[in-house]
N, C-alpha and C positions, 0 to 999 in steps of 0.2 A: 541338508542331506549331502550336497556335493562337497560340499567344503568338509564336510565327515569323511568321505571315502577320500577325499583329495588326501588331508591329512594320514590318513592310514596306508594309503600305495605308496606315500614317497618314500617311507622312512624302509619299505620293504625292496623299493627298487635300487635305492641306496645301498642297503645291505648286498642285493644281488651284484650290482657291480662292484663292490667292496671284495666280495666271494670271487669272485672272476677274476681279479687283478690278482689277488692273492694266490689263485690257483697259476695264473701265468707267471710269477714270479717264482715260484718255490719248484716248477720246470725247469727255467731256462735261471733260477739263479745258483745255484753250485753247491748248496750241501748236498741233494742227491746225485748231481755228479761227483763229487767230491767222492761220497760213499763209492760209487760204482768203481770210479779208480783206483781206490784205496785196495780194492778187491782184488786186483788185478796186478804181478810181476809185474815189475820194473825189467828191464832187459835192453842191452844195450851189445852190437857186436863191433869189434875193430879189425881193419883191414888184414887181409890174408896174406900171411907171407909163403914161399912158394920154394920147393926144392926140385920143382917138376923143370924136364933139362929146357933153356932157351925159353919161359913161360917170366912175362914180364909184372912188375908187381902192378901194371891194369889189369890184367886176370886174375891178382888175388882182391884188389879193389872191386871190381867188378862181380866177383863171387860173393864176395861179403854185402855189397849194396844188392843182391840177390836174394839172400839169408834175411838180411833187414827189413826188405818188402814182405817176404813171404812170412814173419813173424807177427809184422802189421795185419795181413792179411786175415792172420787165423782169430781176431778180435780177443786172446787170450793176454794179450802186452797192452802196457806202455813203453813201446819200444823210442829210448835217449839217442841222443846223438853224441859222441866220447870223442875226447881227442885222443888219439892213437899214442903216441910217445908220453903222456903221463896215464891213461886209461881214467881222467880225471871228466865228470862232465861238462860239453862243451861249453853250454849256457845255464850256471846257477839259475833254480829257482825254487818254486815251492817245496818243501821237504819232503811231500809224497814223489816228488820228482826223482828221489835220491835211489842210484842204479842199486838194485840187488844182486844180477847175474852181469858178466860181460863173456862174452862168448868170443872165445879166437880161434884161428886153424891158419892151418900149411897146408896149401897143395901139394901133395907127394904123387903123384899123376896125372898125366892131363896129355892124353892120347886120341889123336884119330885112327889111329890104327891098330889096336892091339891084340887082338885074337881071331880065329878064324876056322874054318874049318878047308876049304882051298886055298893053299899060299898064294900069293900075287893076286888076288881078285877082292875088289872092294867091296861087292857085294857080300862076301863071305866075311868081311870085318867087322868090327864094331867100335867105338868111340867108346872109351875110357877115362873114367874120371873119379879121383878118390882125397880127401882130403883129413886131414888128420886133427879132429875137434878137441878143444877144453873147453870145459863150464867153469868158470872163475869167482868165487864168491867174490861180489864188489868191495866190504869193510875191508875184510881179512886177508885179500890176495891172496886167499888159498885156493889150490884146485881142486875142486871139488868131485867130476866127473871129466872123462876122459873116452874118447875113442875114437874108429875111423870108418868114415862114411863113405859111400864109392855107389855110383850112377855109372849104368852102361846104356847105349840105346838098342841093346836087344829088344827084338820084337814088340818096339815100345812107340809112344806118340810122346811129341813133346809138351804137351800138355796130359799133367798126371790129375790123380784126387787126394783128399785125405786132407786134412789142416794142415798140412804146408803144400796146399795147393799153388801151382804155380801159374801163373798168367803174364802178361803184358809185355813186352818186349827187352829185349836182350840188352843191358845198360851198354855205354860207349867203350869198355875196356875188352868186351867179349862181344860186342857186335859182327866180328868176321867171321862168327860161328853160325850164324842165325841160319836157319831152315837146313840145317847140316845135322847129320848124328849125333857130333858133337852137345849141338846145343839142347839132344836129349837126353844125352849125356850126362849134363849138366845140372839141369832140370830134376833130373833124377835124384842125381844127389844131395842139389839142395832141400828137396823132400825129404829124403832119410834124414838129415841134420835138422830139421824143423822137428820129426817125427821125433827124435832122439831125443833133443831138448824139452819136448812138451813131455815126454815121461821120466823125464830125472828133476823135480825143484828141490830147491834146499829146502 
C-alpha cells in the first residue's frame, strides 16, 4: 500500500515543480517583456541648443537630460540614448530598440527676471522660461510636430503633477538654479513638453 501511494505522489510532485519552474521562467524570461515593450514608443531626445542671451549649451544639456528623466518617469517610453551630431543610436541593439521619435529644442528664453507688476522689486518678478520644441520622425527625418513650450514660476511650487511630473534634483548644467524661481521655471516647462509630446504620436 505504501509503495502504491509512493508511486502515485511522486510523479504528481514532479509535475508541481515542473509547473513552478515553468511559471518562473515565462516571468522573468522575455517574451512577455518583449510584448510589454513592443507596446510602448521608442523616444529618444538630443541636446538643446540655445539662442537665450549669455545661456551656455550646459543649460541646453541639462534641459534636455531633464526632458529624458521626465519621459522615463511617466512609464509611457522606451526612452534611447542618441548621439547628438548624427541623431543615430548610441548603442545598436535589439530592433524593438530602434528610435521612432527624437525629440529637439532651442532655448529661446531663460530669464530670472521678466515680468512684474512693481519695477525693481524681486518679489514682484517671475523667472522665465520657454523653449521651442520638434517631434522628429526617426526613419524619415521628417518633422512631424512643432511648437513652443514656456514655464513661469508664477504662484507655482517646483514640484508639479501630471505625466511629466517632475522630481529629483536639478542635473549639473542648471544646478545654480536649484531652490530659485528659476528652477520653477524650469520645471514648468519641462512639463508642458512632456505634456505636449504624450498628445501628438505618429
Amino acid at each position: 500500500m505504501f509503495k502504491t501511494l509512493l508511486l502515485i505522489v511522486l510523479p504528481l510532485a514532479t509535475a508541481g515543480c515542473l509547473g513552478t519552474s515553468a511559471i518562473a521562467v515565462n516571468a522573468s524570461g522575455g517574451s512577455s517583456a518583449r510584448q510589454a515593450n513592443a507596446s510602448r514608443e521608442r523616444i529618444a531626445v538630443i541636446s538643446f541648443g540655445s539662442r537665450a542671451k549669455g545661456k551656455s549649451s550646459e543649460v541646453g544639456q541639462g534641459m534636455a537630460d531633464m526632458l529624458t528623466d521626465a519621459l522615463l518617469r511617466t512609464g509611457r517610453y522606451i526612452v534611447l540614448e542618441r548621439d547628438p551630431p548624427s541623431g543615430a543610436a548610441a548603442v545598436p541593439g535589439d530592433p524593438l530598440d530602434a528610435t521612432q521619435r527624437v525629440v529637439s529644442g532651442t532655448i529661446t528664453r531663460f530669464e530670472s527676471h521678466c515680468k512684474g507688476s512693481a519695477p525693481n522689486t524681486d518679489a514682484a518678478m517671475q523667472a522665465c522660461v520657454a523653449v521651442e520644441l520638434r517631434i522628429i520622425d526617426a526613419a524619415s527625418g521628417r518633422v512631424v510636430s512643432a511648437t513652443t513650450v514656456q514655464g513661469t514660476s508664477a504662484g507655482g511650487s517646483a514640484t508639479a503633477s501630471g505625466p511629466g511630473s517632475m522630481g529629483g534634483s536639478l542635473p549639473i548644467g542648471l544646478a545654480a538654479y536649484r531652490h530659485t524661481p528659476m528652477e520653477q521655471a524650469i520645471r514648468a516647462c519641462i512639463e508642458s513638453a512632456v505634456n505636449y509630446i504624450a498628445g501628438n504620436r505618429i
